[in-house]
DOKEVO-180663 format. One record per residue: residue in three letters; x, y, z of N, C-alpha, C in turn. Coordinates in steps of 0.1 Angstrom, whole numbers, plus 5000, padded with zeros to 4 digits. Example, Ala and Ser with C-alpha at 12.3 -4.5 7.8 and 13.67 -1.06 7.14 Angstrom:
BEGIN
ala513249435078512349555078513249675078;ser512849785071513749895071512950005079;
***
This chain:
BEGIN
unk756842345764756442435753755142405747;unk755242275746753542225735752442245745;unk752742185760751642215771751242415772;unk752142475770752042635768751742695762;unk751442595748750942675735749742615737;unk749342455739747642435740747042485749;unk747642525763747042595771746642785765;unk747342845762747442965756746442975749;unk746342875735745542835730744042815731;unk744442705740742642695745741942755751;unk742642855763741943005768741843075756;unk742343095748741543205738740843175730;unk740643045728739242955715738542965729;unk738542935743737342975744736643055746;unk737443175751736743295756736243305741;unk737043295728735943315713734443285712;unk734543155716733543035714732543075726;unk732943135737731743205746731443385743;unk732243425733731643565732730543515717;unk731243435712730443395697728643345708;unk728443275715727043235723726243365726;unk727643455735726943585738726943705729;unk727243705721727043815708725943765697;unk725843615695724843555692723143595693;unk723543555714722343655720721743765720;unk722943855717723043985720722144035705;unk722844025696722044005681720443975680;unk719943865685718843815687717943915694;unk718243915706717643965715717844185715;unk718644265702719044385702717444425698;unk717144365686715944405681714844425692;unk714244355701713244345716713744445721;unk715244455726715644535732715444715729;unk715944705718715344865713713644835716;unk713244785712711344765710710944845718;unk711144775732710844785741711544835751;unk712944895750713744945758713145085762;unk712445155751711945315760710545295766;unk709745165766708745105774709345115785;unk709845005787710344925805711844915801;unk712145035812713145115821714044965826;unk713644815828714644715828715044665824;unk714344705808715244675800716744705798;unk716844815797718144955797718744905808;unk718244895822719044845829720244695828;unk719444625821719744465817720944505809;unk720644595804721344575788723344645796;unk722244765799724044795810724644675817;unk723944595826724444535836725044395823;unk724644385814725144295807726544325794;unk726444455794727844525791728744535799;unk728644525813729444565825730044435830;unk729244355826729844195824730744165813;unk730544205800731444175789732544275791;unk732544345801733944455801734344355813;unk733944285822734844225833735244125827;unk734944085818735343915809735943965803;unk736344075796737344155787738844105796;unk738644235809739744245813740144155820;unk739444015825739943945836740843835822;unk740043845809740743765795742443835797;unk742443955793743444045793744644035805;unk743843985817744643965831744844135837;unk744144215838744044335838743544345853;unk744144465862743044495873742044515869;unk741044535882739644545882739744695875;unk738744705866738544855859737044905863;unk737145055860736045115863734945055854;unk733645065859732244985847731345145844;unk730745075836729845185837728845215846;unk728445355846727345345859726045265857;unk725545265867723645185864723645295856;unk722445215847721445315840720945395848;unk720345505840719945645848718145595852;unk717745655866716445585866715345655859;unk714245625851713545695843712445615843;unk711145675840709645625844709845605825;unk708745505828708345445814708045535801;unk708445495788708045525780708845755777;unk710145715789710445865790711745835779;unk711445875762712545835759713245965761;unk713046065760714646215766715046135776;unk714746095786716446015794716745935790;unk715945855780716945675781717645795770;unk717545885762718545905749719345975755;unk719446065769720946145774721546035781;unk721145925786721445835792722845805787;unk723945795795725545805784725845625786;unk725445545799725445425801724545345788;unk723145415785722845255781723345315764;unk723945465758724345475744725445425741;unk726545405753727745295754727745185754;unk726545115761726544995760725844935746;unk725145055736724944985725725844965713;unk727344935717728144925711728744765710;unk728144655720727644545722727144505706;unk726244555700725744515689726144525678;unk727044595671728244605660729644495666;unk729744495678731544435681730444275685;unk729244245685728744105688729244085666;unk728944135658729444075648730844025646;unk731444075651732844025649733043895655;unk731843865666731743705674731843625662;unk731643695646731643575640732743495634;unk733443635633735043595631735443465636;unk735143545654735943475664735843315660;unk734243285659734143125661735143045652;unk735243155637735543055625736742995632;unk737743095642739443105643739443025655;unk738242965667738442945675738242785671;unk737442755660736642625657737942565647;unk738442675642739942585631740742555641;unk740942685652742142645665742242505666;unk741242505674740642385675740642245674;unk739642275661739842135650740942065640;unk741442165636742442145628743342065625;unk743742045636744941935636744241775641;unk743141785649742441645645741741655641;unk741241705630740441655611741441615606;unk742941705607743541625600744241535600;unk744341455609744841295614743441225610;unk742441255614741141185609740941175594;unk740941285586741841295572741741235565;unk743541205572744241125563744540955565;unk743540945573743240805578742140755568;unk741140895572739840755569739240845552;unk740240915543739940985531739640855523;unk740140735522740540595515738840565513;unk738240575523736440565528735540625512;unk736240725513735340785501736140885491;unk737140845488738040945477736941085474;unk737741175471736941285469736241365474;unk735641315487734841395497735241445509;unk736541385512737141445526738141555521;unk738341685524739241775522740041815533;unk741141855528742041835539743041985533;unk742942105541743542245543742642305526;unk741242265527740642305520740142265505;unk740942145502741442105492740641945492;unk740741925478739941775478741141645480;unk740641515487741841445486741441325480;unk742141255467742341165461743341035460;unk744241095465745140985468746241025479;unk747340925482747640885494748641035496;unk749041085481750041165480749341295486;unk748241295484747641435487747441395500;unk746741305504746841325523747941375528;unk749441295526750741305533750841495528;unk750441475517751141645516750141755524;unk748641735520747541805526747741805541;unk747441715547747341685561748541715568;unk749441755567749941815575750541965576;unk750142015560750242135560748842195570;unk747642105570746242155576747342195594;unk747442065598748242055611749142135612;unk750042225608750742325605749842475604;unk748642435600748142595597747042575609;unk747142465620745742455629747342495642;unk747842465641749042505656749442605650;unk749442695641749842845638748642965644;unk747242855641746342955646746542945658;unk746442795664746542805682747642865686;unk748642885683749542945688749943125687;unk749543115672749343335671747843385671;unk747143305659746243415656744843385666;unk744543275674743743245685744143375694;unk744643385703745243455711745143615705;unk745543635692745543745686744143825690;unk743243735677742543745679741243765687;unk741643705701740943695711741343845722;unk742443855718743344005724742544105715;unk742444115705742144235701740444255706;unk739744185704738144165708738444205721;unk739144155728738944175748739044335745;unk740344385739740544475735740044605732;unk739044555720737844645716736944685723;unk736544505736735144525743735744675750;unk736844675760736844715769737044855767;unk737744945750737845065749736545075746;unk735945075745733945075736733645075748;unk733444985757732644975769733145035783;unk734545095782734845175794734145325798;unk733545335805733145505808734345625808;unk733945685803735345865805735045875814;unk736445945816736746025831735446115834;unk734846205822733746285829732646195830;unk732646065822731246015831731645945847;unk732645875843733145825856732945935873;unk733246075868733346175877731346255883;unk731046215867729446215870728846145878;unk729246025877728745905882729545925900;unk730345955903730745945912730346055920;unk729746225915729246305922727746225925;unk727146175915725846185920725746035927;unk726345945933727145885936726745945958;unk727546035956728146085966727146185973;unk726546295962725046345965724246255973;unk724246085964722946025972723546015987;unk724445975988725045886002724746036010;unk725546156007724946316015723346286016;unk722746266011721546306010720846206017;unk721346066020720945956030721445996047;unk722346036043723046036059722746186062;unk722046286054721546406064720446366065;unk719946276061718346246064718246176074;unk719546096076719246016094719946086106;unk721046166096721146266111720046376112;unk718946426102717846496105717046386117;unk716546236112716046206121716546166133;unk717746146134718846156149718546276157;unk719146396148718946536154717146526159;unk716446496156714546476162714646436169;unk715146296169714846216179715446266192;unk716546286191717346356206716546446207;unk716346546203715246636204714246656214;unk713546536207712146446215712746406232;unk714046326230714346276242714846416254;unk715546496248715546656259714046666260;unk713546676252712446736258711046696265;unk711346526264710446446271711446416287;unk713246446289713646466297713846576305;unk713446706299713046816310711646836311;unk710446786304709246756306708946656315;unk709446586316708846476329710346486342;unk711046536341711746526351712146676353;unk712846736352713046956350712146976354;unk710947036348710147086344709247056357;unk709046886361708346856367708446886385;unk709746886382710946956397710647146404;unk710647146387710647306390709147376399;unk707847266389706847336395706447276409;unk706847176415706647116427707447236434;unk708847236433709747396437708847496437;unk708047556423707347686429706247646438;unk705147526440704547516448704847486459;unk706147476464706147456481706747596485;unk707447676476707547826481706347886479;unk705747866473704047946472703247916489;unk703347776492702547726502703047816512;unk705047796515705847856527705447956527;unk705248056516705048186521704048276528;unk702548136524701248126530701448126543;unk702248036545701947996560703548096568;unk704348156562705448226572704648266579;unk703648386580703248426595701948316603;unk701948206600700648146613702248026612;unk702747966602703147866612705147876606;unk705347956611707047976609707847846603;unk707547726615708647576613707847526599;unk706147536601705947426589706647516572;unk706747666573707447686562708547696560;unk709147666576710647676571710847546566;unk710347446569710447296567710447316548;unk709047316546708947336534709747396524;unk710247546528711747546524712547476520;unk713047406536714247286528713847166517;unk712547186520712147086509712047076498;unk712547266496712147326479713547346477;unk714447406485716047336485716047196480;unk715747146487716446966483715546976467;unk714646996465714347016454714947086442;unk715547226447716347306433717347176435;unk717947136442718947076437719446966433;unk717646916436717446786425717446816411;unk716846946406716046966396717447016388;unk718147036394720047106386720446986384;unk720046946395721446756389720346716378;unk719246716378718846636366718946736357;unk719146866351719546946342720646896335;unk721946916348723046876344722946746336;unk722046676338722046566334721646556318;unk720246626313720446636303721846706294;unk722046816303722746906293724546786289;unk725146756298725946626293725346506285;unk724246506281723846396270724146516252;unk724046666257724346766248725846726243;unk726046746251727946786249728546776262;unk729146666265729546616281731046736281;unk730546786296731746856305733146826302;unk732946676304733946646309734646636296;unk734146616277735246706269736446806276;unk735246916277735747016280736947046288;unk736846986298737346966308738746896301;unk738546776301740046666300739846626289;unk739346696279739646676264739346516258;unk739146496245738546346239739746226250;unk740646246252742146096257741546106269;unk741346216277740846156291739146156292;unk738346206283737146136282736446006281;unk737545946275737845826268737845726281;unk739145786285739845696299738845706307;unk738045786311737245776323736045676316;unk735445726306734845606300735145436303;unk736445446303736745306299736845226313;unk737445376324738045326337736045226343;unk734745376339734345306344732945196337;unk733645136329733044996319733044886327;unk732144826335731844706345733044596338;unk732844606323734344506316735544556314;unk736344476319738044546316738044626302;unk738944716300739344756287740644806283;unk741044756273742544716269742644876263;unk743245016268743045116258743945156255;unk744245216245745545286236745045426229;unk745645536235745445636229746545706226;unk746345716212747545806203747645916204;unk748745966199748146156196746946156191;unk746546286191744946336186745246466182;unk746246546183746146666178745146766180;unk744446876174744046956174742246826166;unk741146806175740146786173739146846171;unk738046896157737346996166736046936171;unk735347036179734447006190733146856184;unk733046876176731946796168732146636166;unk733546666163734446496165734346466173;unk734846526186735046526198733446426207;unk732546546198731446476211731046316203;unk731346296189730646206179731546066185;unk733146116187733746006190733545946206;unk732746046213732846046229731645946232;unk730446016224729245906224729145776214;unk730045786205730345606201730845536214;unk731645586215732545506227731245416241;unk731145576242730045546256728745446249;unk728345466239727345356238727745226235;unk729045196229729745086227730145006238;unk730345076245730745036262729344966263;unk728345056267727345036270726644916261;unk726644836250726344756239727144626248;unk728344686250729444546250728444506268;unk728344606275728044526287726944476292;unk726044496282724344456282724644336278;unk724944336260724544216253725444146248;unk726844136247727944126243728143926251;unk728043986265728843836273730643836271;unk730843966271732443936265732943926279;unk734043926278735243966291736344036291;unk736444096279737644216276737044286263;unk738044426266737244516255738744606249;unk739344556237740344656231739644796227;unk740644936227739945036222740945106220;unk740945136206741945196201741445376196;unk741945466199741845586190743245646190;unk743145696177744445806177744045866159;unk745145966159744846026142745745946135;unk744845976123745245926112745646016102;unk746446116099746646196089745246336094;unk744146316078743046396085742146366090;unk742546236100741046136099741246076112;unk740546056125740746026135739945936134;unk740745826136740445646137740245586148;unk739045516149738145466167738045306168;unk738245196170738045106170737645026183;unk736644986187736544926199736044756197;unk736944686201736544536200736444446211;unk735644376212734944276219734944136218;unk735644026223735743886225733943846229;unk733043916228731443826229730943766220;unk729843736221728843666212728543706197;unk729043846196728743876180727843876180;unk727043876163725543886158725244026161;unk725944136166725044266160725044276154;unk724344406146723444426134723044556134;unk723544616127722344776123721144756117;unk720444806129718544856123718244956129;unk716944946121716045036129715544996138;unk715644906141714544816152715344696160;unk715244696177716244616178716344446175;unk717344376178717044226177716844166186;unk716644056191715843976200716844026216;unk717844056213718944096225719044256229;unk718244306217717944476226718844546218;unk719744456208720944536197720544616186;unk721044706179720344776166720244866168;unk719544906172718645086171720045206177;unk720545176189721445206194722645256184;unk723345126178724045126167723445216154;unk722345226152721845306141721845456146;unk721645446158721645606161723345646164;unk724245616166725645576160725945606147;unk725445536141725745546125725245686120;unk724145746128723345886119724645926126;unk725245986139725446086146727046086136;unk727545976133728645976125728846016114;unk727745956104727245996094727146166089;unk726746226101726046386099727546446103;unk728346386103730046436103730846416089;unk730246346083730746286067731746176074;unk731246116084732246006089731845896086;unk732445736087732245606082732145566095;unk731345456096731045366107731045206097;unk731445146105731844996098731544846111;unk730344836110730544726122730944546117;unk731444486124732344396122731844256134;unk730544176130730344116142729743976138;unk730443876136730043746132729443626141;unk728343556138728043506154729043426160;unk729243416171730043386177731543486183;unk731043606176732243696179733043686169;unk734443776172734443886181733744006171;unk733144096178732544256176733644346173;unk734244426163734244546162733344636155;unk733844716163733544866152734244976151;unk734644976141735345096135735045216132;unk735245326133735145476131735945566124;unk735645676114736445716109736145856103;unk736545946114735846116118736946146109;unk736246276100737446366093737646496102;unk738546506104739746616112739446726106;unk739546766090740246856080741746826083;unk742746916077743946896074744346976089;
***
């Protein structure tokens, strides 16, 4: 019971005795802070990020889950005070500066908690030293009668505080911080669209430069290979036709040579147009796309395919080319020897997982790393991205590699 009450106790004298240091601060340092808060934009920021802290020391005091914080400050060029004053983050967090006075409360209740009961054993020992100068529950002490009676009423009113009003006290402050410093639902909801805007607004920008870059690659692959087929094709039927009446065999020859040519020039068509949107979707749908993928991966692969339900086409090709470049990742640079691959749906959400026993250390970039990894993966991440899907890679050195996927269906 007494180990329960000084422990109880002593967590709440000190969370006092550290908001009394940081309310202290806060006091000191409000004045600068206004000064110069509609100057430099980090200030405002500081001041949020240091509210956002006295609400996680609130509730973790409180024993509370994690709660929502307030947003960052809103970003604003110097000396722009119309945003720092619509700004709802840093007019909430100036509520720091009124509830920092109550720090002063705190110390007095945390420093009697506290002290209390050994001043007064100290007291009523060493009062004899100097009659009259040592007080004891406020009171002057003179003789032995006043120690025995003082001193342990002090000790009686120092374990009343540690035991109620410490705790009390320290509950209602956690208390105060966290209604004062919690954001509303409509900021919370503000903060979460624009939030979500940015992340839209990042991931159409790399599936814009995904969508280019493929672009570039069709059309540097029917420019040097198509294109290049076709006109060799119209110049050997241009030559044949010269020569049908003086030399018959040399254009029939030629002919076949513009044959073997169309039919070069279609397999390499076909070839771009399945980097478009592979046939063989079409054909045997995402489970047997998958399979043939997997059947032909130089590395074994362990696969599991669930239902899939009704996919539409878009998923379809996003989940078809993760796959295939993941394959293609694991057997370059990987060094693994087996490859799990999981897909099936999830409710509205069709879940992709492909893992790897290799070497680990991938990495999303722009640019690849010493092993040829990155860029690949980033162009992955747009093509998923430009679906409002999640990509999550999972690769520590030494292994093992996953990566997770996670396409929305609709309902």
């Amino acid at each position: 019971m007494l180990t329960k009450i000084i422990t109880r106790g002593w967590r709440a004298s000190s969370y006092l005795l550290i908001r009394f240091v940081y309310g202290t601060a806060t006091i000191v340092a409000a004045p600068f802070a206004l000064l110069l808060g509609w100057a430099i934009p980090g200030v405002t920021v500081g001041l949020v990020r240091f509210a956002n802290a006295e609400h996680t020391a609130a509730n973790r005091y409180l024993e509370l889950a994690e709660q929502p914080q307030l947003p960052a400050a809103a970003q604003r060029k110097a000396f722009d005070v119309s945003a720092l004053a619509r700004d709802p983050s840093f007019r909430r967090s100036l509520w720091l500066l009124p509830l920092s006075l109550l720090t002063f409360i705190g110390l007095f209740v945390a420093v009697f908690s506290l002290l209390a009961v050994p001043s007064a054993l100290l007291g009523m020992v060493l009062w004899k030293l100097d009659p009259g100068q040592f007080t004891l529950a406020g009171l002057a002490v003179h003789t032995w009668g006043d120690a025995f009676t003082l001193g342990p009423l002090q000790m009686l009113t120092g374990v009343a505080f540690l035991t109620w009003i410490a705790p009390a006290a320290a509950t209602a402050y956690a208390s105060a911080i966290k209604k004062a410093l919690a954001p509303s639902p409509a900021e919370l909801e503000t903060a979460q669209l624009a939030q979500r805007v940015e992340e839209l607004t990042r991931s159409r920008a790399g599936a814009v430069d995904s969508h280019g870059a493929e672009l570039r690659r069709i059309e540097r692959d029917l420019h040097d290979g198509t294109q290049a087929q076709l006109v060799s094709l119209a110049m050997r039927i241009g030559v044949a036709k010269q020569l049908m009446a003086d030399n018959p065999e040399k254009a029939a020859e030629l002919l076949d040579d513009a044959r073997d040519g169309a039919e070069q020039a279609m397999t390499e068509l076909r070839g771009v147009l399945r980097t478009m949107y592979p046939p063989i979707l079409q054909d045997r749908g995402l489970s047997g796309a998958v399979s043939a993928l997997s059947a032909r991966s130089p590395i074994p692969v362990d696969l599991r395919v669930g239902e899939l339900g009704n996919v539409p086409a878009a998923v379809e090709a996003a989940a078809y080319f993760v796959v295939a470049e993941s394959l293609t990742n694991v057997s370059k640079h990987s060094a693994a020897g087996h490859v799990d691959l999981l897909l099936e749906r999830r409710g509205p959400e069709l879940y992709l997982a492909i893992s790897d026993n290799g070497i680990g250390g991938a990495r999303i970039g722009d640019q690849p790393d010493l092993l040829g990894r990155g860029s690949g993966l980033r162009g992955m991440m747009h093509r998923v991205e430009a679906i409002d899907g999640h990509l999550e890679l999972t690769s520590p050195i030494g292994g093992p590699t996953t990566v997770e996927v996670i396409l929305p269906c609709g309902s």
